[in-house]
N, C-alpha and C positions, 0 to 999 in steps of 0.2 A: 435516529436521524432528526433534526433538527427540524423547524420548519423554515424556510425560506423563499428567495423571491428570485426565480430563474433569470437569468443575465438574459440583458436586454437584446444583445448582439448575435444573441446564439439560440437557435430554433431548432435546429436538424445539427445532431451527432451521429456520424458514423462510426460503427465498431468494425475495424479489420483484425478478424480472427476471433474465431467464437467459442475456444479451450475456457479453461476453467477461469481465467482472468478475463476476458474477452466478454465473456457470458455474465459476471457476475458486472462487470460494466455497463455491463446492457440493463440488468436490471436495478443500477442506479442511476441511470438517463433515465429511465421509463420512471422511477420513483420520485425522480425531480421534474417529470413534466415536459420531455423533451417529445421531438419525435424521432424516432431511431433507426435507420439502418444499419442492417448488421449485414457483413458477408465472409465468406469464409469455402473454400475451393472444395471442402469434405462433400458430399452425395449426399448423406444424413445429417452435414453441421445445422440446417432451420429447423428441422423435425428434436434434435437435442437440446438447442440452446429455447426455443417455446418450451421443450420440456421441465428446462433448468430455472426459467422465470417463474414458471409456473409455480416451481416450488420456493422459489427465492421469494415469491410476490405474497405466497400465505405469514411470512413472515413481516414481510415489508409493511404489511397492511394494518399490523399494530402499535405502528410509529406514523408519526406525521406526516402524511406524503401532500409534492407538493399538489397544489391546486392543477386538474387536468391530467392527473398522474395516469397513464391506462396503458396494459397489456396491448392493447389497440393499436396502440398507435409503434407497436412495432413489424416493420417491413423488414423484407430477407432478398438480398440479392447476390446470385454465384458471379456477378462481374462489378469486382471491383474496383475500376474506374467508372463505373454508373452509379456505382455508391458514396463514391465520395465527391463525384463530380458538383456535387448542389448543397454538400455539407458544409455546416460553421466551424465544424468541430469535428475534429479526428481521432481518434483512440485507438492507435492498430496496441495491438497483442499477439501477435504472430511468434511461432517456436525463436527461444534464444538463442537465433544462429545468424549473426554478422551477415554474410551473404544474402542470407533471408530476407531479413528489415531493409538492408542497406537497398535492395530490388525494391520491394516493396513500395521504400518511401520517395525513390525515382521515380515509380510508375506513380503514386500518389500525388506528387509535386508536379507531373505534367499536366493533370487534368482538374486535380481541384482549382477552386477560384484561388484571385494572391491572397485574401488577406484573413483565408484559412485555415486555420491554425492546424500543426500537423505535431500530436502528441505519440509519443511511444512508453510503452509500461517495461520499456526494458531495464530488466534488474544489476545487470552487468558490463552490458555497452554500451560506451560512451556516445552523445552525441554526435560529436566529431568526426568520429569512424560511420555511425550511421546516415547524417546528412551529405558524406564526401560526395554520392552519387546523385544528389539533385541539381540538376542544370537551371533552374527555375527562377524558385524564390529558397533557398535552406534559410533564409534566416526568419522563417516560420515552423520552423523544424525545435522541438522541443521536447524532454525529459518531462513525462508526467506517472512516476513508477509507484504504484499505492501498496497498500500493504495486504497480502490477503486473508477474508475477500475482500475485494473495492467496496461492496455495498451492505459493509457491518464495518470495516474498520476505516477512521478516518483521515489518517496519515496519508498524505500524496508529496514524495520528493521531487521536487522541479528542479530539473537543472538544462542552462544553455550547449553550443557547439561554439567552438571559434566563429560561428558563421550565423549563430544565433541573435537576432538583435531584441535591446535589452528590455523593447518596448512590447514584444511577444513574452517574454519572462513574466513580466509585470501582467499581461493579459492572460494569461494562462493561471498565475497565481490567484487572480480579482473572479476569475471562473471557476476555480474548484473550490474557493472558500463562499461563492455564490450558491453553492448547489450543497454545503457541509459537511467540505471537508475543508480537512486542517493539513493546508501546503505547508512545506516548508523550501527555502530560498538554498540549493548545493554551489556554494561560488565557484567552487574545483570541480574537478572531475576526481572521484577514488574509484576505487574497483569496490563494490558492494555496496557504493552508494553510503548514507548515515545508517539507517534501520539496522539493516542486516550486519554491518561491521558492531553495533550496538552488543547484537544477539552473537555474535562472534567470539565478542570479547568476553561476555558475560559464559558462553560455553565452555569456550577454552577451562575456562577457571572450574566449572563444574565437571566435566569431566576430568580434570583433575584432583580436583575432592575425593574424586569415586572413585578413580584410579590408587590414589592413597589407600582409601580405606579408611577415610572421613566420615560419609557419608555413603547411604544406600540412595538407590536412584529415585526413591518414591521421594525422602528425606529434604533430597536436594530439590526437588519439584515443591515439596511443602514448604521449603525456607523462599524459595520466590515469590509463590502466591500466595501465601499467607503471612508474607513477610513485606517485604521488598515493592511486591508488585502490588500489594495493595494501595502504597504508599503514591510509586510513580503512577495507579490510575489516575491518582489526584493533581501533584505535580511532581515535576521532573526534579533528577535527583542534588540539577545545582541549587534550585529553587529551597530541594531540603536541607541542604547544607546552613541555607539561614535560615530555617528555623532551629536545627542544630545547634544555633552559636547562641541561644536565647537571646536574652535581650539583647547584648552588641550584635546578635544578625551575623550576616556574613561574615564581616569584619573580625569576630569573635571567634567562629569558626577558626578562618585560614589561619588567627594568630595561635591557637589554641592547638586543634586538629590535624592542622594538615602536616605538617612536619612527619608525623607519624604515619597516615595515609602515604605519603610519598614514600615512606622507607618501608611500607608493606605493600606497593604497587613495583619495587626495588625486588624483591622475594618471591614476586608472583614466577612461577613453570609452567612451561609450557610440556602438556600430559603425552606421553607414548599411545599415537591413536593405534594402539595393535586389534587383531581381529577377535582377542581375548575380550579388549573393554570396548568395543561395536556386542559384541555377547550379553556383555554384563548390561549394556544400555538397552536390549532389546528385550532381554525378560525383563528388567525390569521396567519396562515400558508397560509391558503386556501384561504383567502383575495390577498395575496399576489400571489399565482398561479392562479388566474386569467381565470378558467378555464382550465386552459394550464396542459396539464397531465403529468406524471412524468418521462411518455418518452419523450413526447416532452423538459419537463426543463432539463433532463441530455444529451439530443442531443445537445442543444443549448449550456451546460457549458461544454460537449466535446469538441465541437467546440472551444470556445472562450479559453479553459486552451490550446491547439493545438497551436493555434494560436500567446497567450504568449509565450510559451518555443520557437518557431518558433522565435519571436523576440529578443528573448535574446541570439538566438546561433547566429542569423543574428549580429546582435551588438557587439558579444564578446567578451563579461563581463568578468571582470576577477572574479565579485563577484564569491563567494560560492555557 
């Protein structure tokens, strides 16, 4: 995490919903210096998510936090219009169920103040559908869906509602790249949003590999991250393309390259998900975890993506 200089506008974020997104939200407010309320309708959701800081924070505390960063300064409240009633800043997380949020950000839109910004991390519904039910203000109503967790990876997709105005887009975007992350601007609405159709596309094709009989499942995890994804921590894959073309750059590429890229993007299959190759993916999953459980492996790749971003601000890159 970078170091930075918390937005001037925004003091008090509230987190509605305090699951595993919700929670991990919390502990990058608290790491950027904010002060937090969280709330969330569970009996035990303050006693878990203090729990989940707590441990998100021993990590947190070997990267830059900002100035005033404190466990402290997080408050818990079971009524959630007194939580968001006095917040700058919203970040519900609540279960990805339409009816859900769409409540949710009705009851949210009656009581917070107007010029409240009202973010949702949902990964699959659109705006539009979500803000239909604010009688209010919807066009503070905003797509802020990160990748997780929110508070190791830096990716936050933004996007509007038909009802969304453009001047919330742009404030929401000026706010997550204030606290370090890296927004990016969804003009459309798709279904899975950029990321996840990313890692969709990129799936389809591996399980297809394995399904042939190309590649074993460890093989095809090896040809990513020791391949591919070393490349895109640096930059993204158009970016590689010019360097690809060497010296003519891009231009060299597309005149060279793509022609053939195109006619083997023509040949790509789509693989038979039968309950045979859900088998073949899950030993071989589990070959590859080695024992090692799934806390332990997302401890270890917390660490190690930390530790990246840590090096490329040391460096500084002018990449993207």
């Amino acid at each position: 995490m970078e170091d930075h200089v918390v937005n001037a506008k925004i003091r008090n974020v509230a987190i509605v919903g305090t699951g595993l997104i919700g929670a991990s939200w919390a502990a990058q407010y608290l790491a950027s210096g904010f002060d937090v309320i969280a709330t969330d309708p569970a009996p035990d959701a303050e006693a878990k998510l203090r729990k989940w800081v707590d441990e998100a924070w021993e990590l947190l505390q070997g990267v830059a936090l900002a100035s005033g960063a404190s466990r402290d300064r997080l408050t818990f409240s079971a009524d959630l219009k007194a939580a968001v009633s006095k917040a700058d800043f919203v970040q519900e997380s609540v279960p990805e169920r339409l009816v859900l949020k769409a409540k949710v950000f009705a009851q949210m839109d009656e009581v917070a103040p107007p010029e409240t910004i009202l973010a949702s991390s949902a990964s699959g519904i659109t705006m539009d559908a979500i803000q239909s039910s604010c009688k209010y203000h919807p066009e503070r109503c905003v797509i802020g869906h990160p990748f997780n967790p929110p508070h190791i990876i830096p990716l936050v997709e933004v996007a509007g509602g038909a009802k969304t105005s453009e001047r919330v887009i742009e404030e929401a975007m000026s706010f997550y790249a204030s606290i370090g992350k890296k927004p990016i601007r969804l003009r459309k609405a798709v279904p899975g949003h950029v990321g996840n159709r990313l890692q969709a596309a990129l799936y389809r094709e591996i399980l297809y590999l394995i399904q042939q009989g190309v590649v074993s499942v460890e093989d095809a995890d090896i040809a990513v991250s020791y391949g591919l994804g070393l490349r895109w921590g640096v930059m993204g894959p158009s970016l590689q393309w010019h360097l690809a073309g060497g010296a003519g750059g891009i231009q060299q590429f597309v005149k060279q390259f793509m022609e053939g890229f195109a006619g083997l993007m023509k040949r790509l299959e789509m693989p038979d998900v039968t309950a045979g190759l859900m088998q073949t993916i899950i030993d071989g999953v589990l070959k590859e975890a080695n024992g090692q459980s799934v806390e332990q492996l997302a401890d270890a790749e917390n660490k190690i993506v930390l530790e990246l971003l840590a090096m490329r601000a040391k460096v500084g890159t002018t990449l993207p």
